[in-house]
Each structure stands twice: as structure tokens, then as C-alpha cells.
C-alpha positions as CSV (number, residue, x, y, z in Angstrom):
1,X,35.3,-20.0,-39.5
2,X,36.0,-19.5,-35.6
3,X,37.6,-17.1,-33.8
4,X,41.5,-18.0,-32.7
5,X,40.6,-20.0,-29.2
6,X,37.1,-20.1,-29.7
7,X,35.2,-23.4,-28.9
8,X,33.7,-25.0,-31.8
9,X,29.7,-25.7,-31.6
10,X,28.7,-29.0,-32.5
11,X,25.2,-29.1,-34.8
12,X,22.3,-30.4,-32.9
13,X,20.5,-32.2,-35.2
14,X,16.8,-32.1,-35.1
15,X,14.1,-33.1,-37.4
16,X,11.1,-31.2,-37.9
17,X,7.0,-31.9,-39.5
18,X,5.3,-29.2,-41.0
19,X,1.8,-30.7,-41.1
20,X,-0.5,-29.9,-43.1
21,X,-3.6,-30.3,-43.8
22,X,-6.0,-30.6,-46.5
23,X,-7.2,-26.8,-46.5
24,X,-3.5,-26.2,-46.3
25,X,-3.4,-24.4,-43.2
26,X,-0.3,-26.1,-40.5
27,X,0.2,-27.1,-37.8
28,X,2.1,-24.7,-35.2
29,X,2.7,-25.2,-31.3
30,X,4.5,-23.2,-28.5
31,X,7.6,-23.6,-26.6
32,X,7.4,-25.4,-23.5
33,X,8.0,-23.0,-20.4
34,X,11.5,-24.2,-19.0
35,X,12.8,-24.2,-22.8
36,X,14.5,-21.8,-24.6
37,X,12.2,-19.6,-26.8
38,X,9.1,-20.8,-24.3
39,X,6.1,-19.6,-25.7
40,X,7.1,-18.9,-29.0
41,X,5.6,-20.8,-32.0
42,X,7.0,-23.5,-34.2
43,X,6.5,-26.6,-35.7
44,X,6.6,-29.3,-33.9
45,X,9.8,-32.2,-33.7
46,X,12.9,-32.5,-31.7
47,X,16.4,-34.1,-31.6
48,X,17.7,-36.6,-33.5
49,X,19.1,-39.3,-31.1
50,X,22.1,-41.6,-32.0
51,X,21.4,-44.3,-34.5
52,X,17.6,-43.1,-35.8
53,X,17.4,-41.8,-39.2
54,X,15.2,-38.3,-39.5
55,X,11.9,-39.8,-40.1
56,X,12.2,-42.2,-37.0
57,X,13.4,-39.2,-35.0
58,X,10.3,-37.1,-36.1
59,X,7.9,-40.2,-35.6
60,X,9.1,-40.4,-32.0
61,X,9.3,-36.9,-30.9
62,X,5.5,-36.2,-32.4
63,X,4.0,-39.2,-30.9
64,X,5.8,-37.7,-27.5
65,X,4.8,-34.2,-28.2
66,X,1.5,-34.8,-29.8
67,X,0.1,-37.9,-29.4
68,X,-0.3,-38.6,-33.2
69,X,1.4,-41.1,-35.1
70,X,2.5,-40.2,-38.7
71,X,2.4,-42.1,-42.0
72,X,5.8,-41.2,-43.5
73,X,7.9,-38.1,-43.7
74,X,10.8,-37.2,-46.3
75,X,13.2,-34.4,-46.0
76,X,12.0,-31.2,-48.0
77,X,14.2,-29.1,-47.0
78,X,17.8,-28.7,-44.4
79,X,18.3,-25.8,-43.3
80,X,21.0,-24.3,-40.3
81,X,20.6,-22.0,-37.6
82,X,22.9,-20.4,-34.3
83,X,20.7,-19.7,-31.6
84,X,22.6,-18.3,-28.3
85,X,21.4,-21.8,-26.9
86,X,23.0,-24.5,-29.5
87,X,24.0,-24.4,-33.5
88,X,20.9,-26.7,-35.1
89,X,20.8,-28.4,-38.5
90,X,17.1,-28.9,-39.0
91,X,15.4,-31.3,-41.1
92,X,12.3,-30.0,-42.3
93,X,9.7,-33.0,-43.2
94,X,6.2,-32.2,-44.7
95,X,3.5,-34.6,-43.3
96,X,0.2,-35.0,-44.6
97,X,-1.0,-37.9,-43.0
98,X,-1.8,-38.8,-39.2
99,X,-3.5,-40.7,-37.0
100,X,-5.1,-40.1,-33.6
101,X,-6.0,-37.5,-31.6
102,X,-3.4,-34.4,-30.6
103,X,-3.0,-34.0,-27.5
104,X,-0.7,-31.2,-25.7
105,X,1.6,-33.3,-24.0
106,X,4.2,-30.7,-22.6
107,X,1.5,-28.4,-21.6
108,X,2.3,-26.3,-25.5
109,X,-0.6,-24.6,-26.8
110,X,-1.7,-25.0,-30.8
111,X,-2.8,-23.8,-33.4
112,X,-3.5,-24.4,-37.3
113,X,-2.4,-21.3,-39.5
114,X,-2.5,-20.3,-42.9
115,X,-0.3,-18.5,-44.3
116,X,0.5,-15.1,-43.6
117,X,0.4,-16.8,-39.8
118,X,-1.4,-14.6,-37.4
119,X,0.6,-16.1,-34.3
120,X,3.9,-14.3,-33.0
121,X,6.5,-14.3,-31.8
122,X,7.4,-17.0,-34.3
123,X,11.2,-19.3,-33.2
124,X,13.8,-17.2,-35.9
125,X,14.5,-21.0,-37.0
126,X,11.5,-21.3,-38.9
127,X,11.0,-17.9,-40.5
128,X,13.0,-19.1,-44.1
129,X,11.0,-22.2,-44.1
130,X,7.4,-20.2,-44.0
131,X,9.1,-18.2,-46.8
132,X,9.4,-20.5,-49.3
133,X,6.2,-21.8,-48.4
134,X,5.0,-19.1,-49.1
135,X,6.7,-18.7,-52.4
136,X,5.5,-22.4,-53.2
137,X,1.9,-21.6,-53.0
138,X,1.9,-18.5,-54.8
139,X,3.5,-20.3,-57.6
140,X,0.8,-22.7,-57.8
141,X,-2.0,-20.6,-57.1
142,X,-4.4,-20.7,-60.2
143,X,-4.2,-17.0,-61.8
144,X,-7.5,-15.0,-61.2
């Protein structure tokens, strides 16, 4: 609900690629300076333009970001969150498969992490996400 008179805030909608890879440790990268939230730590992806579906979205904005191109991605997860900046709907995608080499095209630093990450400040955006995976791979860790 809004507030009487209150603009209401559109969703951005933006698809996201945890990548991971085979020791299970992912992918994270920094804000670009110039952004809001420069130099803190997320997974990588960006906005979903008019007429491309998530997965187009997230193959586009990696290649961009990354220089990588991805096999596939499907929606694991959508999650919301109101930043001072914008009201995002994220798509979260797991990716498992790339080709070519990453390269830092907006100047980002990165970093592969297992989990607990050791990098901070981490976007508040992603925190429930690193949560449940979290909770995932407890619950399939073999019992000692």
C-alpha cells in the first residue's frame, strides 16, 4: 500500500546469474563506481529491456559485463527489493556452464566465494538469496 499522494514505484525488472562452479564456490563482482552501491559485491546481471525474456536479458548483460557467454539459465528463484534508488524484482538464474574468458568490462573487481563469503559489504539485494543457498547445501551435505 502507498501513502495518500505518494508516487507509485514502478519494478525494475532485472535478471540475475549466480554462477557457479564445479567446487561450488560463485561468482561475485563489485559495483561500478558511478552506480549506486559502487563497490559493493553482487552477482552479476542487469535490466531486463522491453521484449527479451529473463534468460536473453541475463545472456546480454553477462556477455557486456563479463565477457562470457552462457549455456542456458532458468529462474530459481524471484525475489523483490526497495532500494532508495528504484523498487527491483530480481530474477535469480543459476548458471553452471560458460564459455570464454571473464573479463572486467566496467572496471568491477571479482571474485569466486564459497559460502560463508568473505567479501563485504555485500548489495542488501542478495543477502536472502545467499541464505537459502546456504540452507540448500547444508541439506545436502553428506552427514559426517
Amino acid at each position: 500500500m502507498t501513502a495518500v499522494g505518494a508516487p507509485v514505484r514502478k519494478h525494475t525488472e532485472v535478471a540475475v546469474g549466480i554462477l557457479i562452479r564445479a567446487d561450488d564456490a560463485l561468482l561475485l563482482s563489485t559495483r561500478p563506481e558511478g552506480k549506486p552501491y559502487a563497490g559493493y559485491w553482487e552477482f552479476p546481471g542487469g535490466k531486463i529491456e522491453a521484449g527479451e525474456s529473463v534468460e536473453q536479458a541475463l545472456r546480454r548483460e553477462l556477455e557486456e559485463e563479463l565477457g562470457i557467454t552462457i549455456s542456458g539459465a532458468e529462474v530459481w528463484k524471484v525475489t523483490e527489493h526497495d532500494y532508495p534508488h528504484a523498487l527491483v524484482r530480481l530474477h535469480w538464474c543459476k548458471v553452471h556452464a560458460w564459455k570464454g574468458e571473464f573479463e572486467m568490462r566496467e572496471g568491477q573487481a571479482m571474485c569466486w566465494q564459497q559460502l560463508p563469503l568473505d567479501v563485504t559489504p555485500v548489495l542488501p539485494g542478495a543477502l536472502p538469496v545467499l541464505a537459502w543457498l546456504a540452507d540448500e547445501r547444508a541439506s545436502t551435505a553428506p552427514a559426517r
